[in-house]
C-alpha positions, 0 to 999 in steps of 0.5 A: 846455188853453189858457187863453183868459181868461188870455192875453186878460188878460196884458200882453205887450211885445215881444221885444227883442235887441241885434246887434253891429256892432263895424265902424260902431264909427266912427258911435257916440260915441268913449266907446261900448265896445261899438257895438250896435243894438237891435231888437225883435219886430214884430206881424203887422201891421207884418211885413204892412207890410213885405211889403207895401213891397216888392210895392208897389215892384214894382207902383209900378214896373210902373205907371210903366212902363206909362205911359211906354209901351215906347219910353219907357224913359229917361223911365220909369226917369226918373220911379222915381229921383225917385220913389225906386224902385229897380225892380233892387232884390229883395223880399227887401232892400225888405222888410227896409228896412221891417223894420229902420225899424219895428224899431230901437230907440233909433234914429230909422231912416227910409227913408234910413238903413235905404237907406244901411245895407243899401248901405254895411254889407250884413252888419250890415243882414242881420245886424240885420234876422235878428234882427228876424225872429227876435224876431218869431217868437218872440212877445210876452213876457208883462209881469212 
């Protein structure tokens, strides 16, 4: 039977994994034998953030377009590049824009560098944030 009290008491940390990316062996120091991101699990709440960024971006971009009206389209599309929306972009790449930002480790990744990344190393950004989801499905380990 499960035990409440003792999972209630244990002290957990998240999963952490580390992905190969041997071609962005050019962005890490030149002593760097093995270049690797390292990544951990996220709690509920952060994969509901990431989720959320990406119906966020839908609704901002519908907003946008609603305002500027049907013949204002240049102006609609004007308006999301300087809000940084992207309305082409799918759900599935914003929300593992967020993934890669809240789940790098050693790595200060914001927005723009998680953008960059997933234009410019589409395989590694997959590669990367499968990982994240994956340590995430795992769960927490429990503290030793």
């Amino acid at each position: 039977m499960f035990d409440k009290q003792k999972f209630i008491a244990g002290k957990f940390h998240p999963r952490e994994g580390v992905v190969d990316v041997p071609d962005m062996a050019a962005f890490f120091p030149d002593d760097c034998e093995k270049p690797t991101w390292t990544v951990r699990g996220l709690t509920a709440d952060e994969l509901s953030h990431c989720t959320e960024a990406a119906d966020k971006m839908g609704n901002i971009s519908d907003v946008v377009d609603a305002i500027a009206g049907g013949s204002g389209k240049d102006k609609a599309e004007a308006i999301k590049s300087v809000l940084g929306i992207d309305s082409e972009m799918a759900h599935d790449t914003v929300k593992r824009l967020e993934l890669l930002v809240r789940g790098s480790v050693g790595i200060d990744v914001d927005l723009q560098l998680s953008v960059k990344l997933s234009e410019t190393f589409p395989i590694e950004f997959f590669a990367i944030t499968n990982e994240i989801m994956r340590l995430t499905g795992l769960g927490q380990e429990l503290g030793k």
